[in-house]
VOKOLTI-712376 format. One record per atom (N, C-alpha, C): z, x, y. Coordinates in steps of 0.1 Angstrom, whole numbers, plus 2048, in hexadecimal, padded with zeros to 3 digits. Each point is the difference from the previous one (the first is absolute). Example, Ala and Ser with C-alpha at 12.3 -4.5 7.8 and 13.67 -1.06 7.14 Angstrom:
% VOKOLTI-712376
84E8847C7
8007F780C
80080980C
7F97FC80B
80080980B
8087F880B
% end
This chain:
% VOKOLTI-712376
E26B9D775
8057F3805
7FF7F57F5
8097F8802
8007F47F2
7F67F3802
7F980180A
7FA7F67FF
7F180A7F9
800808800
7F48087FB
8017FF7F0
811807804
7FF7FE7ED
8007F27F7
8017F6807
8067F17FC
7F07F97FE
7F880680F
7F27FA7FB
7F78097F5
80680D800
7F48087F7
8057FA7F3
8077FB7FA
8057FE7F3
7F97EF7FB
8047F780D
7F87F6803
7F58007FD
7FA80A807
7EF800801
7F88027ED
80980A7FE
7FC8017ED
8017EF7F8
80F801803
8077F47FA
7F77F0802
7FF80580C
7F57ED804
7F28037F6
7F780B800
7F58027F8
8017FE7F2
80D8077FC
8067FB7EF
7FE7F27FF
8077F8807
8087F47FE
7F67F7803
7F780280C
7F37F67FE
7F78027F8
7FB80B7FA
7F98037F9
8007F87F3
812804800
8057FB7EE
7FB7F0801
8077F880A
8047F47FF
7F57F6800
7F680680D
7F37FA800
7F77FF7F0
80180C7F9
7F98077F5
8027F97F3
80E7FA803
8067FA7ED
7FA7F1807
7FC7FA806
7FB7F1803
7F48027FE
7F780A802
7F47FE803
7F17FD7F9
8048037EF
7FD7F67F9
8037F27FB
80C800802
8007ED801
7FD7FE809
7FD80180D
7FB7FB80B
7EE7FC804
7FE80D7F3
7EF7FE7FE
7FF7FF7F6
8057F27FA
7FE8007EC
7F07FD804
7FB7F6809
7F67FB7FE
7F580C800
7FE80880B
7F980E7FD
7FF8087F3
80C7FE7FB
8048077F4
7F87F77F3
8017F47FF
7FD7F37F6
7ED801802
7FC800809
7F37FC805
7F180B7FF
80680C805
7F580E7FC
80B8097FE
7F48077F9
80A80E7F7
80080B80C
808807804
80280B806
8118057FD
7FD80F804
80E8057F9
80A7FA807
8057FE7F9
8137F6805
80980C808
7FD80E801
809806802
7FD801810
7F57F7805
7FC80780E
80A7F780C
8017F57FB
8077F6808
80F807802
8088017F8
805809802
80780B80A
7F680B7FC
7FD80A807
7F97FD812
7FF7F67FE
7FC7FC80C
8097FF807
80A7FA7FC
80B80180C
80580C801
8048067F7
7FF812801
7F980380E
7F37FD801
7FB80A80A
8067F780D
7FF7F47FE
8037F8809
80980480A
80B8007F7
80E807804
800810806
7FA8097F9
7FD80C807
7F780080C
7FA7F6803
7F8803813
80F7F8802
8057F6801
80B7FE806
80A80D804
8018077F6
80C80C801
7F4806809
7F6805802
7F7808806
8027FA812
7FF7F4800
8027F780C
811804806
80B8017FA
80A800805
80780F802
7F880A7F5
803809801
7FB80A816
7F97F4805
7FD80380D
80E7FA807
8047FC7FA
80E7FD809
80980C7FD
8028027F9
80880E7F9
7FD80D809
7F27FD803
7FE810805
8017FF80F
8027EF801
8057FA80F
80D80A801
80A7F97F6
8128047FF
7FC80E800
7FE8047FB
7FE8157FE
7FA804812
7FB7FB803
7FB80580F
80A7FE809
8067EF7FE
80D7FE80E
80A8087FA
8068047F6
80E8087FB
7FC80F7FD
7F0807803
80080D806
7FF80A7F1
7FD7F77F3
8038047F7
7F28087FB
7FE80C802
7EE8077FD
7FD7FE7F2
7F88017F7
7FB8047F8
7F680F7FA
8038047F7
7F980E7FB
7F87F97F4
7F680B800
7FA7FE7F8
8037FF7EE
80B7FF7FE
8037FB7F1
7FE7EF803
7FC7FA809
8037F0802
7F17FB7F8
7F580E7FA
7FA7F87F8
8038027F0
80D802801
8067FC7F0
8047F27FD
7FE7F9810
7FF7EF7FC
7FA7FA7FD
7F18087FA
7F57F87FB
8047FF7EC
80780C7FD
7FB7FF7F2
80F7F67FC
80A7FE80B
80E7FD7FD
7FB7F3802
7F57F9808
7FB7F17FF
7F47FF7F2
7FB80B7FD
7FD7FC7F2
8067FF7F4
80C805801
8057FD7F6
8077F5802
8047F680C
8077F77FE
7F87F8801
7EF803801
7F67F27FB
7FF8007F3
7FE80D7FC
8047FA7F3
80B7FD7F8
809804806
80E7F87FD
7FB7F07FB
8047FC80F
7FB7EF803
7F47FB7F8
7F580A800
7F47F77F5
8097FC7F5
80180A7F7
8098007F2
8087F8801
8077FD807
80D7F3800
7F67F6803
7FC7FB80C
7F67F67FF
7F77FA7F8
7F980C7F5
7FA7FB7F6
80D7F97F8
80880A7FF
8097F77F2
8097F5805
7FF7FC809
8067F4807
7FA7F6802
7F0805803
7F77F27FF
8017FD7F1
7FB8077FB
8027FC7F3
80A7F97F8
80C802805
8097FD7FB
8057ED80A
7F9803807
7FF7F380B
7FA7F87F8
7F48007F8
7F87F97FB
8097F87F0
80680B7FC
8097F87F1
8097F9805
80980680A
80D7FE808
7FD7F780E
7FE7F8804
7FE7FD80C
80F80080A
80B8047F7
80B800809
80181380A
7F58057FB
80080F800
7FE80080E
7F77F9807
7FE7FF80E
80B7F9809
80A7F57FD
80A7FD805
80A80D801
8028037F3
80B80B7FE
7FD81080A
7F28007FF
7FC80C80B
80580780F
8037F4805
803801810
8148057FD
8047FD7F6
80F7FD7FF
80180F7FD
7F88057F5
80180F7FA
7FC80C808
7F57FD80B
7FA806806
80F80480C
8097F4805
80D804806
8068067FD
8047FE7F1
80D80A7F9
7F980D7FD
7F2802800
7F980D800
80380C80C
7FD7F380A
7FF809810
80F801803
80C7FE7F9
80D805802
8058097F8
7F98017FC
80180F7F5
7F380B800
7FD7FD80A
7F480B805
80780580E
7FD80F804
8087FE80A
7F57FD810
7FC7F7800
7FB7FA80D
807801808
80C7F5808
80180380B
80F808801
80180B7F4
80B80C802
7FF80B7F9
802809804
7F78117F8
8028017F2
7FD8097FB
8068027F4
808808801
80680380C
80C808800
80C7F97FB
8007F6803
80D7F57FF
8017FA7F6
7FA8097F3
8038007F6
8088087F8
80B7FF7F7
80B8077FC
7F380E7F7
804808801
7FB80B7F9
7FE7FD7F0
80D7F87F8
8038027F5
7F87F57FB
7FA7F5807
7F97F87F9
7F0803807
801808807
7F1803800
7F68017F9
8028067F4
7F68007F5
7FF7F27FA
80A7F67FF
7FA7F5801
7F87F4809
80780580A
7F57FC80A
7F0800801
7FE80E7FD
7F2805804
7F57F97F2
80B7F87F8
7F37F97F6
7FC7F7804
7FE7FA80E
7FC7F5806
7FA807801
7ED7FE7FC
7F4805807
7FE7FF80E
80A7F880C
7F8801809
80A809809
80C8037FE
80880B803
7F480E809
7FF8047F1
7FA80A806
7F280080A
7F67F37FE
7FB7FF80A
8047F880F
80A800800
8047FA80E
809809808
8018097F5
80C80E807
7F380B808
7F88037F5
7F580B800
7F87FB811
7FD7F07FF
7FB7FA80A
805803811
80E7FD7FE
80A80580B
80080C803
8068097F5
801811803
7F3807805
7F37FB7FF
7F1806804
7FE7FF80C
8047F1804
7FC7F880F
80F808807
8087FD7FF
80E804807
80580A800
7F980A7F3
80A80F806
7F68067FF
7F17FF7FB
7F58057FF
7FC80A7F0
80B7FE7FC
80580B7F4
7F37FD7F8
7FF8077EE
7FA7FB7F7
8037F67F8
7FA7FD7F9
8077F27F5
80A8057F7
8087FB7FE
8068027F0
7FE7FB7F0
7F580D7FF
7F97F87F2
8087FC7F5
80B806800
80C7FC7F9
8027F27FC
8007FC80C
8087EE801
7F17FA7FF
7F4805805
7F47F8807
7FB8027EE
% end
């Protein structure tokens, strides 16, 4: 059903995008913490990282809501969602580091964030498969790193299959 596949793509895509966006502000937001005692600069950060991940943990209870009313079971490959969410934490750390950082020389980096973060999630296939992609440009497609975790994400929870380490 499409509201399954519309929100499972969502549910990655919102964890990326808050993760990212909260993450590039969050040392200008604590210059003073940062200015005043020494502790590692990378934690603030990463903080919203985790932040964002109990959020996805909180909403992913609605998902398993949609999967119960639409009759959709799960098998046991559904804990191939754990290592497909570590890799897209650390996806997000890695961008987040280099975005705060880049927040800090650039302060337009944080404005510009929310704008790139849209034209990202329209070229990720969130809310349409990657079926409905032409075959011939598929290989360029799949150099979007989040391609393959938003596909692998869906195909686990929705057809129950394995991941495709290929794209992932």
């Amino acid at each position: 059903p499409y509201p399954i596949v519309a929100f499972s793509g969502l549910l990655i895509w919102s964890f990326f995008s808050t993760a990212l966006t909260n993450s590039t502000n969050g040392l200008v937001s604590h210059s003073h913490l940062v200015t005043k005692v020494y502790f590692p600069r990378e934690i603030l950060p990463l903080t919203y990282v985790i932040a964002a991940l109990f959020d996805f943990v909180v909403a992913s209870f609605v998902l398993a809501g949609l999967m119960l009313y639409y009759g959709i079971s799960t098998t046991l490959n559904i804990l191939y969602v754990i290592p497909i969410l570590a890799v897209l934490t650390c996806l997000v750390a890695s961008v987040s580091l280099i975005a705060s950082a880049l927040q800090v020389r650039f302060r337009d980096v944080g404005v510009a964030m929310p704008l790139l973060l849209q034209l990202w999630m329209f070229a990720t296939p969130v809310v349409y498969p990657l079926s409905a992609i032409p075959q011939r440009y598929l290989w360029f497609y799949s150099l979007n790193p989040m391609v393959g975790i938003v596909d692998n994400f869906r195909e686990i929870l929705l057809h129950g299959s394995k991941p495709d380490f290929n794209t992932l």
